[in-house]
PDB file of N, CA, C and O in Angstrom, chain B, residues numbered from 101:
ATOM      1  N   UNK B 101       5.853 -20.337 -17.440  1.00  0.00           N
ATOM      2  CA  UNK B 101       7.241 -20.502 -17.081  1.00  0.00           C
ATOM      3  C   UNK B 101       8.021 -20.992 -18.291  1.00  0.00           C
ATOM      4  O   UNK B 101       7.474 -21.711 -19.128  1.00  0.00           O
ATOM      5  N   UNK B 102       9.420 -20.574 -18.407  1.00  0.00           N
ATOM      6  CA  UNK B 102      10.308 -20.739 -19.451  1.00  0.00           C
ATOM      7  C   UNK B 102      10.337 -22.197 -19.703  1.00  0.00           C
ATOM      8  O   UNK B 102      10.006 -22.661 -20.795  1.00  0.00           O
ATOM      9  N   UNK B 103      10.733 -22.937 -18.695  1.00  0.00           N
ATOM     10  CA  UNK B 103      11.001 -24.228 -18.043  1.00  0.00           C
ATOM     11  C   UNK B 103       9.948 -25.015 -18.743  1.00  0.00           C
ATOM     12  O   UNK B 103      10.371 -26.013 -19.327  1.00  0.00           O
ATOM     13  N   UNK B 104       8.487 -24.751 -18.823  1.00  0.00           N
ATOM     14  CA  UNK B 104       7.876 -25.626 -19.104  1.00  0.00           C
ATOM     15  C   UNK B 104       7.435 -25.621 -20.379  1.00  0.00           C
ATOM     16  O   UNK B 104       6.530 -26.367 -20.751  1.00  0.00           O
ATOM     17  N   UNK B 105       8.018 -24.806 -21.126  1.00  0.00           N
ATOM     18  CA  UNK B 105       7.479 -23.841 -22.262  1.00  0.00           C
ATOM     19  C   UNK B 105       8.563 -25.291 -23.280  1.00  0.00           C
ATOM     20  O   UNK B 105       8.271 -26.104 -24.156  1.00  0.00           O
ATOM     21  N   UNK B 106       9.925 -24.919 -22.464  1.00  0.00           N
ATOM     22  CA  UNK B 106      11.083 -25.597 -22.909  1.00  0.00           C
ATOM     23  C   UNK B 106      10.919 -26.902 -22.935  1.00  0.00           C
ATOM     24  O   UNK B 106      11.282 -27.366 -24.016  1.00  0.00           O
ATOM     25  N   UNK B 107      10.451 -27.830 -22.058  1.00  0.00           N
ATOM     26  CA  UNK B 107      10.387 -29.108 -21.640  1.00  0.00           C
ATOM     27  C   UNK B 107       8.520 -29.828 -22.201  1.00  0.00           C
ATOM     28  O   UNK B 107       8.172 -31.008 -22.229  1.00  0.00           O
ATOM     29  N   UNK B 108       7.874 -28.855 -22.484  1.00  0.00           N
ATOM     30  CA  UNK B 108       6.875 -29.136 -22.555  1.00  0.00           C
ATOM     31  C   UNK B 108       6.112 -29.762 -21.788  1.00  0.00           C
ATOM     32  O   UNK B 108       5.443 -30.740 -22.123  1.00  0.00           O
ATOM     33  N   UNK B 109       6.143 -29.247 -20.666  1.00  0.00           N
ATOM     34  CA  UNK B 109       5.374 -29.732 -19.444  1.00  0.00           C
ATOM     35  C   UNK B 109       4.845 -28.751 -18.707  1.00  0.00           C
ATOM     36  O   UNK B 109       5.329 -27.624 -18.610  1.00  0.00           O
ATOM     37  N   UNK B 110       3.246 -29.377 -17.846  1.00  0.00           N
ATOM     38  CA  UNK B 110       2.549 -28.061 -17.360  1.00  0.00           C
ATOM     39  C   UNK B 110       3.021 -27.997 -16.200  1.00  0.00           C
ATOM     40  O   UNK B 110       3.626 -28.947 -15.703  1.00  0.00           O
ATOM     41  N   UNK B 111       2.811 -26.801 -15.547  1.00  0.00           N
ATOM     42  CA  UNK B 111       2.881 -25.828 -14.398  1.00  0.00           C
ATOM     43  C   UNK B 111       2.520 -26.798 -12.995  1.00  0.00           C
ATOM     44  O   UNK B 111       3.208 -26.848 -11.975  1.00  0.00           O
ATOM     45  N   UNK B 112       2.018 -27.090 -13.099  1.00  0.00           N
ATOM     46  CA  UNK B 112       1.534 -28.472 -11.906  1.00  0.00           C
ATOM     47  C   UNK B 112       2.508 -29.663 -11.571  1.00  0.00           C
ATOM     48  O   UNK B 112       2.852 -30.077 -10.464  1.00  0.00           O
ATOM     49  N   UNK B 113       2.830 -30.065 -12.722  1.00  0.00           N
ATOM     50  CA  UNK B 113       3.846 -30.950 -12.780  1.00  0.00           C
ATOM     51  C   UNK B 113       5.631 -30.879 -12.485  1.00  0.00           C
ATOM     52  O   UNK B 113       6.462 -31.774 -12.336  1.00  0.00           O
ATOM     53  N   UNK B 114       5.734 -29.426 -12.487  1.00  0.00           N
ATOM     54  CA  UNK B 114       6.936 -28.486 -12.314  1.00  0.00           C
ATOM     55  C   UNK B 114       7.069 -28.426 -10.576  1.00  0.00           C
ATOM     56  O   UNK B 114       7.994 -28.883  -9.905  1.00  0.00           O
ATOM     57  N   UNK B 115       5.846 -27.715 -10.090  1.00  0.00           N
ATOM     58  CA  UNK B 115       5.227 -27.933  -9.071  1.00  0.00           C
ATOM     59  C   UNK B 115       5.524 -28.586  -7.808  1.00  0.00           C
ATOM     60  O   UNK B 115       6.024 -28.287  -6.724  1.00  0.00           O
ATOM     61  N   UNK B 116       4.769 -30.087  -8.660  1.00  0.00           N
ATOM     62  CA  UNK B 116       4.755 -31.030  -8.103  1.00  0.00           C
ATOM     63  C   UNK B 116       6.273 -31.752  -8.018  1.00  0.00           C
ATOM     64  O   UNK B 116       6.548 -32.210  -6.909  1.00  0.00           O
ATOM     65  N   UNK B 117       7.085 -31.873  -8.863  1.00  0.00           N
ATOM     66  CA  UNK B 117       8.300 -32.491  -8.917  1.00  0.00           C
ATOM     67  C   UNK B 117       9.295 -31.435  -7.846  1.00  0.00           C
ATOM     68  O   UNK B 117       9.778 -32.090  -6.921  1.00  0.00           O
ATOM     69  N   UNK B 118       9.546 -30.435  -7.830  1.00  0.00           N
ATOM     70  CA  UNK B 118      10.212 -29.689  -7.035  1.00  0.00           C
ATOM     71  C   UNK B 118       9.276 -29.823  -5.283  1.00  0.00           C
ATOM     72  O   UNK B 118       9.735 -29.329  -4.253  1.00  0.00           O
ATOM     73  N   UNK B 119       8.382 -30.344  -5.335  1.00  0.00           N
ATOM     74  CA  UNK B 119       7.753 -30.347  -3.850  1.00  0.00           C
ATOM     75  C   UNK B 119       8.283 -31.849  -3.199  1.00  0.00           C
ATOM     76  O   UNK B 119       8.372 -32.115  -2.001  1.00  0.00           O
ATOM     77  N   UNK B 120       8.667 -32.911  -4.574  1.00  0.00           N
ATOM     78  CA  UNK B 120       9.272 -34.054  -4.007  1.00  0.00           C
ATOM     79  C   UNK B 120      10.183 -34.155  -3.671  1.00  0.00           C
ATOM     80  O   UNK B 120      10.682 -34.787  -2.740  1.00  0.00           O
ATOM     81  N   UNK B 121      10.818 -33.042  -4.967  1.00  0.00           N
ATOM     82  CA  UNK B 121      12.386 -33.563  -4.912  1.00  0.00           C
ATOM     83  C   UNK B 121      13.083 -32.662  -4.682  1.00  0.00           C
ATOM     84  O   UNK B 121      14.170 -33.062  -4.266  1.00  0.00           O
ATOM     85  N   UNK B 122      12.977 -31.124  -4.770  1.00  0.00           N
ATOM     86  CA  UNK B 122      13.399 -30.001  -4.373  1.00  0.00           C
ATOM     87  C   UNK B 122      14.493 -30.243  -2.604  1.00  0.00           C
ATOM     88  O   UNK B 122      14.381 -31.195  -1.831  1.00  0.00           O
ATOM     89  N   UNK B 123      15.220 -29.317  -2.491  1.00  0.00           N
ATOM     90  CA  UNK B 123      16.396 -29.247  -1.122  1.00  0.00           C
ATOM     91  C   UNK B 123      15.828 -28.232  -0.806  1.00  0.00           C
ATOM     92  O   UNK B 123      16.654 -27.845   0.021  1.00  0.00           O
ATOM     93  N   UNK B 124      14.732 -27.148  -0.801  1.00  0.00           N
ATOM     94  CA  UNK B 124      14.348 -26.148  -0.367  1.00  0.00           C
ATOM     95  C   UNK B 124      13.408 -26.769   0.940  1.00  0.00           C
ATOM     96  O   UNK B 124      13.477 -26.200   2.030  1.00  0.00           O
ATOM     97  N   UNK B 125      12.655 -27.796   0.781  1.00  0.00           N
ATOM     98  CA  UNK B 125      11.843 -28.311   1.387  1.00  0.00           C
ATOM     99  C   UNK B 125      12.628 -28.833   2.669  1.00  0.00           C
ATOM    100  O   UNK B 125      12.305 -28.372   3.764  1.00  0.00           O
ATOM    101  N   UNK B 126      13.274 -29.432   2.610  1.00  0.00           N
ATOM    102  CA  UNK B 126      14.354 -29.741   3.513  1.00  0.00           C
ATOM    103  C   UNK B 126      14.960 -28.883   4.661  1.00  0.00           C
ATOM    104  O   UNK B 126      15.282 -29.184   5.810  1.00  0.00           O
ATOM    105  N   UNK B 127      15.026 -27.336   3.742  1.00  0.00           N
ATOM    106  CA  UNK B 127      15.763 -26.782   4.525  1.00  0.00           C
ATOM    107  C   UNK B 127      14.978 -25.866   5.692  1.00  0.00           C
ATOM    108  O   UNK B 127      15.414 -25.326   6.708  1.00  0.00           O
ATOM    109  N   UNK B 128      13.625 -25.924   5.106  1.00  0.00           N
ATOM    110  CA  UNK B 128      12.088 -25.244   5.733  1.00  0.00           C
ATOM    111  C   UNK B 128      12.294 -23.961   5.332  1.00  0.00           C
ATOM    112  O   UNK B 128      12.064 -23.029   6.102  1.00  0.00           O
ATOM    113  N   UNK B 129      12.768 -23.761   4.030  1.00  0.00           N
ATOM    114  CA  UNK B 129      12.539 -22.315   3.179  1.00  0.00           C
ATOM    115  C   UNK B 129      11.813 -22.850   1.384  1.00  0.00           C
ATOM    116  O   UNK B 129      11.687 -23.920   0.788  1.00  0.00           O
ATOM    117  N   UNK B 130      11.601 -21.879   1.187  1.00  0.00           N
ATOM    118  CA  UNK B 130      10.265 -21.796   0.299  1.00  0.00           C
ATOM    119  C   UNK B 130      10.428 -21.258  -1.279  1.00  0.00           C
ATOM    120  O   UNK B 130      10.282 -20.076  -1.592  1.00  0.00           O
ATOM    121  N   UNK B 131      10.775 -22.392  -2.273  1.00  0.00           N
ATOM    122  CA  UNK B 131      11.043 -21.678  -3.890  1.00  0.00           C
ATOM    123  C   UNK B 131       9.861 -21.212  -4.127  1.00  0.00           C
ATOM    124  O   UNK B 131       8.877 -21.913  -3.890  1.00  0.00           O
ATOM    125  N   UNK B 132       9.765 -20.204  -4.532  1.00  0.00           N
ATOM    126  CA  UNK B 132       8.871 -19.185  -5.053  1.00  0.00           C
ATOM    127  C   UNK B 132       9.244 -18.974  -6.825  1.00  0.00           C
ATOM    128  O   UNK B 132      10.228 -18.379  -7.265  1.00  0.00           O
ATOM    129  N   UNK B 133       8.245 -19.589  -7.573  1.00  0.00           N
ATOM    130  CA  UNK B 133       8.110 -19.326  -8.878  1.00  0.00           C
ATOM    131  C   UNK B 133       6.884 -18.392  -9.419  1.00  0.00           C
ATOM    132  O   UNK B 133       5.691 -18.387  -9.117  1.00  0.00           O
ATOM    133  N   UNK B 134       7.323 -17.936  -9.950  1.00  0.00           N
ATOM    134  CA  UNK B 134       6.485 -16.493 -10.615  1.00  0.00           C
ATOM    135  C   UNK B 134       6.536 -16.113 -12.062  1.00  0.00           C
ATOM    136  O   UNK B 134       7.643 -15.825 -12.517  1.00  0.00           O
ATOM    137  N   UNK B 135       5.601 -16.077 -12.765  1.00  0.00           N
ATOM    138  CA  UNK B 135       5.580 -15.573 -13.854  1.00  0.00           C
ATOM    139  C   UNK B 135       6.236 -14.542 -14.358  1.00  0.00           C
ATOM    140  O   UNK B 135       6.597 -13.755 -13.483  1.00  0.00           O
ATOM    141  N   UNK B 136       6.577 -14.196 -15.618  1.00  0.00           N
ATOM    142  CA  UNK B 136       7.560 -13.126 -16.268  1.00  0.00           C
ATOM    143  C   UNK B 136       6.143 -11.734 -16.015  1.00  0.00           C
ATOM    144  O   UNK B 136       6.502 -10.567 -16.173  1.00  0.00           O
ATOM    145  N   UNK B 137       5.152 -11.920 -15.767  1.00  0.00           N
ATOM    146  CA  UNK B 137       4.122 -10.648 -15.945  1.00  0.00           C
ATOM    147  C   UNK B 137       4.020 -10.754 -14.295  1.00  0.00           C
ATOM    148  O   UNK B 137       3.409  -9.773 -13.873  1.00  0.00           O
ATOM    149  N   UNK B 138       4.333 -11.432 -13.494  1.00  0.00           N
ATOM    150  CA  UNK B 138       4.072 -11.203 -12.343  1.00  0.00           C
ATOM    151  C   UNK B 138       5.417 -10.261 -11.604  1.00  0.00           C
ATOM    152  O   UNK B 138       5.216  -9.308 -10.851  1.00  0.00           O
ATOM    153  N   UNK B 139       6.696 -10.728 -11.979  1.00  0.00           N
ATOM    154  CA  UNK B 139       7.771 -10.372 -11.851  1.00  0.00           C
ATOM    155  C   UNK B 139       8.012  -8.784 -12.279  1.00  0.00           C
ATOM    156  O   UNK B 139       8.593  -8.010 -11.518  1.00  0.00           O
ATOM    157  N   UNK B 140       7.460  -8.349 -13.683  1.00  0.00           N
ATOM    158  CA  UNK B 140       7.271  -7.047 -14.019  1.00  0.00           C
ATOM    159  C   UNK B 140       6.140  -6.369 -12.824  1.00  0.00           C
ATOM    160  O   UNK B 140       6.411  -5.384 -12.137  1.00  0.00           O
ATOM    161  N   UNK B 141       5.134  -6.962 -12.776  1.00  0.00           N
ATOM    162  CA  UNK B 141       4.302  -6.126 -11.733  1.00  0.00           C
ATOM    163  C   UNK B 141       4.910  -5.822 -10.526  1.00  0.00           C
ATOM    164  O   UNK B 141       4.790  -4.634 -10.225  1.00  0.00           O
ATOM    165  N   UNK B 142       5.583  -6.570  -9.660  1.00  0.00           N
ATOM    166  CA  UNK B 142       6.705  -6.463  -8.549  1.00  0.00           C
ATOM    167  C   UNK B 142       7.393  -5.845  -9.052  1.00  0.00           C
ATOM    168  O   UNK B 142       7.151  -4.757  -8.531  1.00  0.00           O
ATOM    169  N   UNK B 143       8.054  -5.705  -9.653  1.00  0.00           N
ATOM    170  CA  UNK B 143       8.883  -4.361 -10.251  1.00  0.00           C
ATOM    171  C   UNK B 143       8.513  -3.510 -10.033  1.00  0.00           C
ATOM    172  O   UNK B 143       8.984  -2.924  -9.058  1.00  0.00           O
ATOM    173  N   UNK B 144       7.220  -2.771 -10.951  1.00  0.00           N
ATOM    174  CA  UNK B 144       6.335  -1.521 -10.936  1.00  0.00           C
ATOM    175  C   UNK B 144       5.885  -1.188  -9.710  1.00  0.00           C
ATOM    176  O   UNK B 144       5.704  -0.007  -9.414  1.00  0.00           O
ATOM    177  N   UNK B 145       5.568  -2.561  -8.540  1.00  0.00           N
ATOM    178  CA  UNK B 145       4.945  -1.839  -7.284  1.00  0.00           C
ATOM    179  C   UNK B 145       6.326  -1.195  -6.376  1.00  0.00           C
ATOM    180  O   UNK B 145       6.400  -0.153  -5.725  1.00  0.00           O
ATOM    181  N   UNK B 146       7.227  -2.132  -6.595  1.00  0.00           N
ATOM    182  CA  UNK B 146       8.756  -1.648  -5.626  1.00  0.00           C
ATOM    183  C   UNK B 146       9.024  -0.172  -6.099  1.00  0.00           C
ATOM    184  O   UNK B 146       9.223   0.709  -5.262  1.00  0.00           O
ATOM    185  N   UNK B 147       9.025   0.092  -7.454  1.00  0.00           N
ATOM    186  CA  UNK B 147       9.113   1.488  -8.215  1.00  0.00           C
ATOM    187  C   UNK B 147       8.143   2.541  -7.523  1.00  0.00           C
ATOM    188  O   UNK B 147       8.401   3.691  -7.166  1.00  0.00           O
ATOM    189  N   UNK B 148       6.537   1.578  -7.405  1.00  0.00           N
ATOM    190  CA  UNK B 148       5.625   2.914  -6.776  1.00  0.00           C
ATOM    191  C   UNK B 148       5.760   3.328  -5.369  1.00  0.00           C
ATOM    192  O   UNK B 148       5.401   4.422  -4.934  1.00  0.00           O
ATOM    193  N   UNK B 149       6.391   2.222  -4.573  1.00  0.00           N
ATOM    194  CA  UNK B 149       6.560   2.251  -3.275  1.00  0.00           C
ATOM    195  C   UNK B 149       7.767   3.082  -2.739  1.00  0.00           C
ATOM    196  O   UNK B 149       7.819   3.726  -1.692  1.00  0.00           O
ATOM    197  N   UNK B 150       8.688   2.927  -3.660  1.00  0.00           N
ATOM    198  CA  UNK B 150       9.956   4.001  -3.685  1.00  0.00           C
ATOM    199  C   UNK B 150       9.434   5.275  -3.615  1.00  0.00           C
ATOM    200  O   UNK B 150       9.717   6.072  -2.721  1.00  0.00           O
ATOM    201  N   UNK B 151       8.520   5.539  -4.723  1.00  0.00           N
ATOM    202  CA  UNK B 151       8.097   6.699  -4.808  1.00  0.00           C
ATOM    203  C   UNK B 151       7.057   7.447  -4.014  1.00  0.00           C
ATOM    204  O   UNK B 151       7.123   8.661  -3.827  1.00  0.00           O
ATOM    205  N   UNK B 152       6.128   6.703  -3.571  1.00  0.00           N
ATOM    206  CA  UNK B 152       5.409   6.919  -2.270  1.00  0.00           C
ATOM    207  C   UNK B 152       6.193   7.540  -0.969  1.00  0.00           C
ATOM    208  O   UNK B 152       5.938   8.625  -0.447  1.00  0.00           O
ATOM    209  N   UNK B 153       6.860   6.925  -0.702  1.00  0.00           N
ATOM    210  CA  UNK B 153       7.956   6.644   0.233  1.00  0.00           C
ATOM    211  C   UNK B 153       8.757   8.378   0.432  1.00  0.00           C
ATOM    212  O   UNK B 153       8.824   9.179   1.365  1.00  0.00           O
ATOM    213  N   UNK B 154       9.295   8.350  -1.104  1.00  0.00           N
ATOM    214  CA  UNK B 154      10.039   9.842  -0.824  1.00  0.00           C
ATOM    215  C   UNK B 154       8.905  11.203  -0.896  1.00  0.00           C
ATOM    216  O   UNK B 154       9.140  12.325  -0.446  1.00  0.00           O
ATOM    217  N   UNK B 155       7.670  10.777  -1.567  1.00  0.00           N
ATOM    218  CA  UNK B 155       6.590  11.705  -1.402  1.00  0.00           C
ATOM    219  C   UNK B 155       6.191  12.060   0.541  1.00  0.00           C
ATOM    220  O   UNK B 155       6.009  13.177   1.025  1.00  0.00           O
ATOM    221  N   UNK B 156       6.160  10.830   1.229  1.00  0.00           N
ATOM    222  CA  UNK B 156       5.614  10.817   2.367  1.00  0.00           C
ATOM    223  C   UNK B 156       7.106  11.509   3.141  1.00  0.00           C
ATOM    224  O   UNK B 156       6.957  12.316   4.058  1.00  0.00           O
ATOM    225  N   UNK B 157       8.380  11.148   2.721  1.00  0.00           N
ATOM    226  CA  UNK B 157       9.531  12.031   3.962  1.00  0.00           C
ATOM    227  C   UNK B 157       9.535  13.217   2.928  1.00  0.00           C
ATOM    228  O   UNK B 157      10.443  13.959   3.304  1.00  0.00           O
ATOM    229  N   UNK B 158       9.011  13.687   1.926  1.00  0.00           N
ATOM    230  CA  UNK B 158       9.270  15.456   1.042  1.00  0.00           C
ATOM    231  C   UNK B 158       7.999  15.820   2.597  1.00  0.00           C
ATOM    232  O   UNK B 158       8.259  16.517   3.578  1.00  0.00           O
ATOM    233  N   UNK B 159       6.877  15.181   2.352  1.00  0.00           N
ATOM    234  CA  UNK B 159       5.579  15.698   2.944  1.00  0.00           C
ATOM    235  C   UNK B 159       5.701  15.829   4.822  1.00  0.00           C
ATOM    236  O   UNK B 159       5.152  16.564   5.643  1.00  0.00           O
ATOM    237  N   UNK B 160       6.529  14.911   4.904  1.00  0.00           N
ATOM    238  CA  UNK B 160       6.996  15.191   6.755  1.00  0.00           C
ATOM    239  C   UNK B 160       8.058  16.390   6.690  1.00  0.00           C
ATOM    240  O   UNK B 160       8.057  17.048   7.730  1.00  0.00           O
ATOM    241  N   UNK B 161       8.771  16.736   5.923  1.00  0.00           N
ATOM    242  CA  UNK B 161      10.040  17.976   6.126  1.00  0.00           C
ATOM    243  C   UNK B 161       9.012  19.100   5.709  1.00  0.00           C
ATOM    244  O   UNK B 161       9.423  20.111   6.277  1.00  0.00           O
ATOM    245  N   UNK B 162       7.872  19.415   4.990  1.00  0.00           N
ATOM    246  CA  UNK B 162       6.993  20.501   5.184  1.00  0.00           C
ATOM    247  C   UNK B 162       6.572  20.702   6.461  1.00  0.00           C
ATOM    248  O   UNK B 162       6.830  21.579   7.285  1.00  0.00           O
ATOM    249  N   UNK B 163       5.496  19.206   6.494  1.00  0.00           N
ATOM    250  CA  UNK B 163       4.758  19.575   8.066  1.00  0.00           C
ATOM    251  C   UNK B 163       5.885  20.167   9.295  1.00  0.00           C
ATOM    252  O   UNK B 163       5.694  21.146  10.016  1.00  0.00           O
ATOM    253  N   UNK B 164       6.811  19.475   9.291  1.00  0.00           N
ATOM    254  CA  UNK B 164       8.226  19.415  10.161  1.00  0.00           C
ATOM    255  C   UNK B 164       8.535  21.355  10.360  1.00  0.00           C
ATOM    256  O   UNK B 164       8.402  22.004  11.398  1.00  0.00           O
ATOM    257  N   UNK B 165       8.971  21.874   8.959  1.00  0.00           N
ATOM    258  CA  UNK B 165       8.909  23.423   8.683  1.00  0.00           C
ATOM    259  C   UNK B 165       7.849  24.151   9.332  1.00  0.00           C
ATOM    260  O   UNK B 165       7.969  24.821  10.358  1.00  0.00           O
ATOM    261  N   UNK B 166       6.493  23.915   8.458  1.00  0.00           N
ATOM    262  CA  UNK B 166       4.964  24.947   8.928  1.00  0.00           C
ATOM    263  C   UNK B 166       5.126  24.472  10.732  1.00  0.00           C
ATOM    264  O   UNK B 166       4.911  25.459  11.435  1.00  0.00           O
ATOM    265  N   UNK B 167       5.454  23.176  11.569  1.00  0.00           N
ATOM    266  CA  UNK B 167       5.258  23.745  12.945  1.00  0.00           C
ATOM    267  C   UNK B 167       6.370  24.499  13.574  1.00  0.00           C
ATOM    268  O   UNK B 167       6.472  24.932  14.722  1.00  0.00           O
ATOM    269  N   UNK B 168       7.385  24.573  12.312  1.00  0.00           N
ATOM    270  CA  UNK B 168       8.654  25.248  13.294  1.00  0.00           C
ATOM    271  C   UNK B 168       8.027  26.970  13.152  1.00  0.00           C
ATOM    272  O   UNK B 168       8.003  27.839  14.024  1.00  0.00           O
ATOM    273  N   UNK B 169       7.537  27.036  11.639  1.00  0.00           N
ATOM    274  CA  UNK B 169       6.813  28.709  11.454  1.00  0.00           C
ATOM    275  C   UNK B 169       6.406  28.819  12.401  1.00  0.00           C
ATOM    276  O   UNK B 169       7.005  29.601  13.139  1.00  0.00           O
ATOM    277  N   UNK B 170       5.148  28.111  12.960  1.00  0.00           N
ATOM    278  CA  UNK B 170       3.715  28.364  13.767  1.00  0.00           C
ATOM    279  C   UNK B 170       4.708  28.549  15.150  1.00  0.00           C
ATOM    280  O   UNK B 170       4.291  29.397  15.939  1.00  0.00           O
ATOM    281  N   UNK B 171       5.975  27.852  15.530  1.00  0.00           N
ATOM    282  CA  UNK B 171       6.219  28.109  16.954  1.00  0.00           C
ATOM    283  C   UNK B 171       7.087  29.709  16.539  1.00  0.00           C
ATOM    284  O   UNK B 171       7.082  30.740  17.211  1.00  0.00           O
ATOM    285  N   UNK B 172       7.665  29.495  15.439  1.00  0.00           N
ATOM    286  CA  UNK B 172       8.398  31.145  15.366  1.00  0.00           C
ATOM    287  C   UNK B 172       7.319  32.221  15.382  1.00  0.00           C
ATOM    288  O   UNK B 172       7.319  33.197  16.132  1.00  0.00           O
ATOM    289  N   UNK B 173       6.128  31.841  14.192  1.00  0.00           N
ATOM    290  CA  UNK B 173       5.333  32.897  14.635  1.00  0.00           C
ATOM    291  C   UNK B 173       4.197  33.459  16.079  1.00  0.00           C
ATOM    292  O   UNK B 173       3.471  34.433  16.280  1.00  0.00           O
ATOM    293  N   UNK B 174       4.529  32.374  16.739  1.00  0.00           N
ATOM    294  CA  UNK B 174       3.665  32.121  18.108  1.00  0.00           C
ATOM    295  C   UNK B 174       4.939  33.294  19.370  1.00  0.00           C
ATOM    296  O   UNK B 174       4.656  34.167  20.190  1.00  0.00           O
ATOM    297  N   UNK B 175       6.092  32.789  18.990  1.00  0.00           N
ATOM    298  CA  UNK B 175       6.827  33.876  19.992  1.00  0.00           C
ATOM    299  C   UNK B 175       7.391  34.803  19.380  1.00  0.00           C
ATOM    300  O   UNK B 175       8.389  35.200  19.980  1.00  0.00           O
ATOM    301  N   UNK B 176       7.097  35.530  18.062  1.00  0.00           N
ATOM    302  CA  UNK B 176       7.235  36.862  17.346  1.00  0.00           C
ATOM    303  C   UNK B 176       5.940  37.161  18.084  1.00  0.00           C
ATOM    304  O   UNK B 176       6.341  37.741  19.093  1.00  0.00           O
ATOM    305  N   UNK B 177       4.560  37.094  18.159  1.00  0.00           N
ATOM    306  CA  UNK B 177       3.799  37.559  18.109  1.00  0.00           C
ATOM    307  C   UNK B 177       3.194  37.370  19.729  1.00  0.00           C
ATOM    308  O   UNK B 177       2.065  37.756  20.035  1.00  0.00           O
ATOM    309  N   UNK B 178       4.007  36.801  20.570  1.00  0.00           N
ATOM    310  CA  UNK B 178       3.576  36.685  21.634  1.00  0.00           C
ATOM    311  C   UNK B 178       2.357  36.201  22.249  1.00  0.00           C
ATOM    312  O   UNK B 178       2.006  36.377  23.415  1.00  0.00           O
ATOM    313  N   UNK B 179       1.562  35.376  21.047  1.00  0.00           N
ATOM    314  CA  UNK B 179       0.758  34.629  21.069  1.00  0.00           C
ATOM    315  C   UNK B 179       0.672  33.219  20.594  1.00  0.00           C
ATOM    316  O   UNK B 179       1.254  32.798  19.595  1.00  0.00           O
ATOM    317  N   UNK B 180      -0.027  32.582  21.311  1.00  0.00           N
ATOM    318  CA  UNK B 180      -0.197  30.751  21.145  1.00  0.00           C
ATOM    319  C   UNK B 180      -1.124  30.619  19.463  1.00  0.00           C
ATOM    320  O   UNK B 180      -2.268  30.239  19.215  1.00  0.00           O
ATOM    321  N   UNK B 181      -0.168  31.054  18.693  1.00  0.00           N
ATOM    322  CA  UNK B 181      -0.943  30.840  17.262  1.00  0.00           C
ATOM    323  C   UNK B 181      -1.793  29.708  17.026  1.00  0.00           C
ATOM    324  O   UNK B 181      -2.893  29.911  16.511  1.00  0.00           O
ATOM    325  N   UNK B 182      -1.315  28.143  17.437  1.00  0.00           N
ATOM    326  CA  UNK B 182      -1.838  26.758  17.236  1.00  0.00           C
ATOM    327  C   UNK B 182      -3.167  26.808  18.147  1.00  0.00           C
ATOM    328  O   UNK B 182      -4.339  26.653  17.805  1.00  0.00           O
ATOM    329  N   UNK B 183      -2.678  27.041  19.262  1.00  0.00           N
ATOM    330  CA  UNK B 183      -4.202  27.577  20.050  1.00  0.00           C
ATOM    331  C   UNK B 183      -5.684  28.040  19.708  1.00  0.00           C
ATOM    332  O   UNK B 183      -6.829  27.594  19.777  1.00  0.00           O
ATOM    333  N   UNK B 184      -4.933  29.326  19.251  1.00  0.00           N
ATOM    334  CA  UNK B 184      -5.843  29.962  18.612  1.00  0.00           C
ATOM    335  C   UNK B 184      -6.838  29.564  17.677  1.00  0.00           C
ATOM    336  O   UNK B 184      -8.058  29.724  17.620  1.00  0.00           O
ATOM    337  N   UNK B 185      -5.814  28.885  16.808  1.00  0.00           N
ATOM    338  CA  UNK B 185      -6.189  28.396  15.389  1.00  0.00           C
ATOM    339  C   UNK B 185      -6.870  27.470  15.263  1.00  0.00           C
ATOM    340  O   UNK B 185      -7.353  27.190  14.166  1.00  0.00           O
ATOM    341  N   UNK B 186      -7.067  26.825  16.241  1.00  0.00           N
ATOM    342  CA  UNK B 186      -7.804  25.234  16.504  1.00  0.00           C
ATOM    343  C   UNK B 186      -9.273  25.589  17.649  1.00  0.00           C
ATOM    344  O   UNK B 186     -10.196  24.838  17.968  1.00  0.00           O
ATOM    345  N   UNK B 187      -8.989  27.053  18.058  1.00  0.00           N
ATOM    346  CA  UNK B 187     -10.363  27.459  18.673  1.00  0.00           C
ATOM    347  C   UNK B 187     -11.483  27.181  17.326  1.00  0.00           C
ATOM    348  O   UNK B 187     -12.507  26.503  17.235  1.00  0.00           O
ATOM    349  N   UNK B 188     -10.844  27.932  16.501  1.00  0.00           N
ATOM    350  CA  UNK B 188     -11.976  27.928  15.101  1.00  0.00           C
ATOM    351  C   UNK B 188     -12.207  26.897  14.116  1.00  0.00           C
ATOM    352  O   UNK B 188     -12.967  26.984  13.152  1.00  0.00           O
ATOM    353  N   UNK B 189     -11.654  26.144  14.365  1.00  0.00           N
ATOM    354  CA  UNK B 189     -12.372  24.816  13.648  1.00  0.00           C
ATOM    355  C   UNK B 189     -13.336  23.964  14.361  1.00  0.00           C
ATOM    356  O   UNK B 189     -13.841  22.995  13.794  1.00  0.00           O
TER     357      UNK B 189
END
C-alpha cells in the first residue's frame, strides 16, 4: 500500500488502526484495501467477464436462429425434424 510505503509503516498496523478508529465500522459496512496488483487483476477479470458475457448472448442468438431453422425446416418439410434427429443419437 501507498500509505505505508509513505508513512513507513506495515500493513497490519494500517489494519489495525482503521479497525479502531475507522467510521466504516460503525456504520456495519466494510473498507476494503487492496493492492495496486490486486486492483489490476479485478480489472482484467471484469474485462474477461464482459467478454464472456457477450460471447454467451452472440452464442444464445445462434442457438435462438438454428431452432427457429429446425421449426421452419420441420413445416417446409412436413416433418418433426428435432424428432427425428434425436431418434439417432
Amino acid at each position: 500500500m501507498q500509505i505505508c510505503r509513505l508513512y513507513d509503516v506495515s500493513d497490519t498496523s494500517v489494519y489495525n488502526w482503521i479497525k479502531l478508529y475507522g467510521s466504516y465500522q460503525q456504520k456495519g459496512e466494510r473498507m476494503v484495501i487492496e493492492k495496486e496488483s490486486e486492483a489490476n487483476k479485478t480489472v482484467l477479470l471484469q474485462k474477461k467477464v464482459a467478454e464472456l458475457e457477450r460471447f454467451l448472448g452472440q452464442k444464445q442468438i445462434e442457438v435462438e436462429y438454428l431452432k427457429k431453422m429446425v421449426e421452419f425446416g420441420s413445416e417446409l418439410t412436413k416433418t418433426d425434424i428435432q424428432k427425428k434427429y434425436k431418434s439417432r443419437c
